[in-house]
C-alpha positions, 0 to 999 in steps of 0.5 A: 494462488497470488498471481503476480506481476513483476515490473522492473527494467533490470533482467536481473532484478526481474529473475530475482524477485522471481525466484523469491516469489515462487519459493513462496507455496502461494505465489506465482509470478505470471508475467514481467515486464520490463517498462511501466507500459508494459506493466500496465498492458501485461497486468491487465491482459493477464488479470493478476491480483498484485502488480510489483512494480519498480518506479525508475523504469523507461517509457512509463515510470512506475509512478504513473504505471501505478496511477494508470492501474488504478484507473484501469484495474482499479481491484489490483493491488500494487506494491511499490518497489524501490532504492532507498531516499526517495520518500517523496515517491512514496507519499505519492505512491501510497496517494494514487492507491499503492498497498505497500511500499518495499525497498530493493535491499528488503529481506525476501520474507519482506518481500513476499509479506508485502505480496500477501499483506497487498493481497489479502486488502492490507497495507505494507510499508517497509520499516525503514521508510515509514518514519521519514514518510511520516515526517514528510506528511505532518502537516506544516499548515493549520489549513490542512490539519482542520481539513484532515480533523473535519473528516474525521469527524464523519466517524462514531466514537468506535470508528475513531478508535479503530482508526487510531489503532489502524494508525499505529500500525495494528492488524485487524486481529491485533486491533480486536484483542484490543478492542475485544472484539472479533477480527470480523468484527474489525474488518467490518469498521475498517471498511466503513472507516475507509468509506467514509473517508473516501480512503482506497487503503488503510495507510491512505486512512492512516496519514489522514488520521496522522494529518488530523493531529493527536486529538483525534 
C-alpha cells in the first residue's frame, strides 16, 4: 500500500481527496493535515511514502512545508497540490525536490497518477501547467545556458540520449523501446544521469537539459 499524507486547510478538500485516493486498491490516506507545520510533524510521525501537499496553507505554507520535508525526510515523496496561474510556485516546488505537480481542478485518475508516479520514483507534472513552467525557466541569459550545457557534459554520449528523451517526457519503458534496450536497463542510466547531475528527480534533470538548450 502508498501511505499518504493529505495537507490542505480546507476540511472539504481534505475529505475529497481522500475519498478519491482510497477508491484506489493501492492507496491509503494515513494522516491530514490542516497547516504546513502539521504537514511536516504528521508526515514524518507517521512515516508515509507520499506527502500531498497544498501550498496556500496557515502558519507554514506548503512551499516551505515541502523544503522542510526534504531535510527532514528527504526519502518522501511530495506532490504539490494547487489553483491553477501560479507557475512561479511550481518552478520553485519542483526546485526544493517536488516529484509532480497537480491542480485542484485535475481529474481523480490525474490524481491518483501522480501519488503512483511520485511513489514509484517518477516525475508528474499535470498537462496543463508544464508549457507555462517551460516558458518561465528558458533561459534569458547566456550565463546561464553555458552553465546548464557545462554540466551536461559530465554525461556519455548514451547518457545524453536518455536525458534527451527523459526530457521530452518519456517513461522509462517508453525510452527503452527507443533505445532498444530493457527498461532496467534505463532505469539504471537515469539514476546515474541524476547522480551526476546532482538532480533529486527526473523533472529537475529535465529542466537543466532544457536550460542547456537543443544542442544537447
Amino acid at each position: 500500500m502508498i501511505r499518504v499524507l493529505v495537507a490542505d486547510d480546507e476540511p472539504l478538500i481534505r475529505a475529497g481527496i481522500r475519498t478519491v485516493l482510497e477508491s484506489a486498491p493501492d492507496i491509503e490516506v494515513v494522516a491530514v493535515a490542516e497547516h504546513g507545520r502539521a504537514a511536516v510533524a504528521e508526515a514524518v510521525r507517521h512515516r508515509v511514502d507520499v506527502a500531498l501537499v497544498d501550498i496556500n496553507m496557515p502558519l507554514l505554507d506548503g512551499l516551505s512545508a515541502l523544503e522542510e520535508l526534504r531535510r527532514q525526510a528527504p526519502a518522501l515523496r511530495t506532490v504539490v497540490l494547487t489553483a491553477f496561474g501560479a507557475e512561479p510556485n511550481v518552478l520553485r516546488a519542483l526546485q526544493s525536490g517536488a516529484a509532480g505537480f497537480v491542480l485542484k481542478n485535475c481529474t481523480p485518475d490525474e490524481l491518483i497518477r501522480a501519488v503512483r508516479a511520485a511513489h514509484g520514483g517518477e516525475a508528474y507534472l499535470s498537462p496543463a501547467v508544464t508549457r507555462p513552467v517551460l516558458d518561465l525557466i528558458t533561459p534569458v541569459a547566456a550565463r546561464r545556458r553555458r552553465e546548464a550545457a557545462e554540466r551536461l557534459t559530465a554525461l556519455t554520449e548514451r547518457e545524453s540520449q536518455v536525458l534527451r528523451l527523459v526530457a521530452e517526457g518519456m517513461s522509462n519503458a517508453e525510452i527503452g523501446r527507443e533505445l532498444h534496450m530493457s527498461e532496467k536497463t534505463i532505469k539504471t542510466y537515469v539514476s546515474r544521469v541524476l547522480a551526476k547531475l546532482g538532480c533529486s528527480n527526473r523533472v529537475q534533470a529535465a529542466l537543466l537539459a532544457r536550460d542547456a538548450g537543443p544542442t544537447t
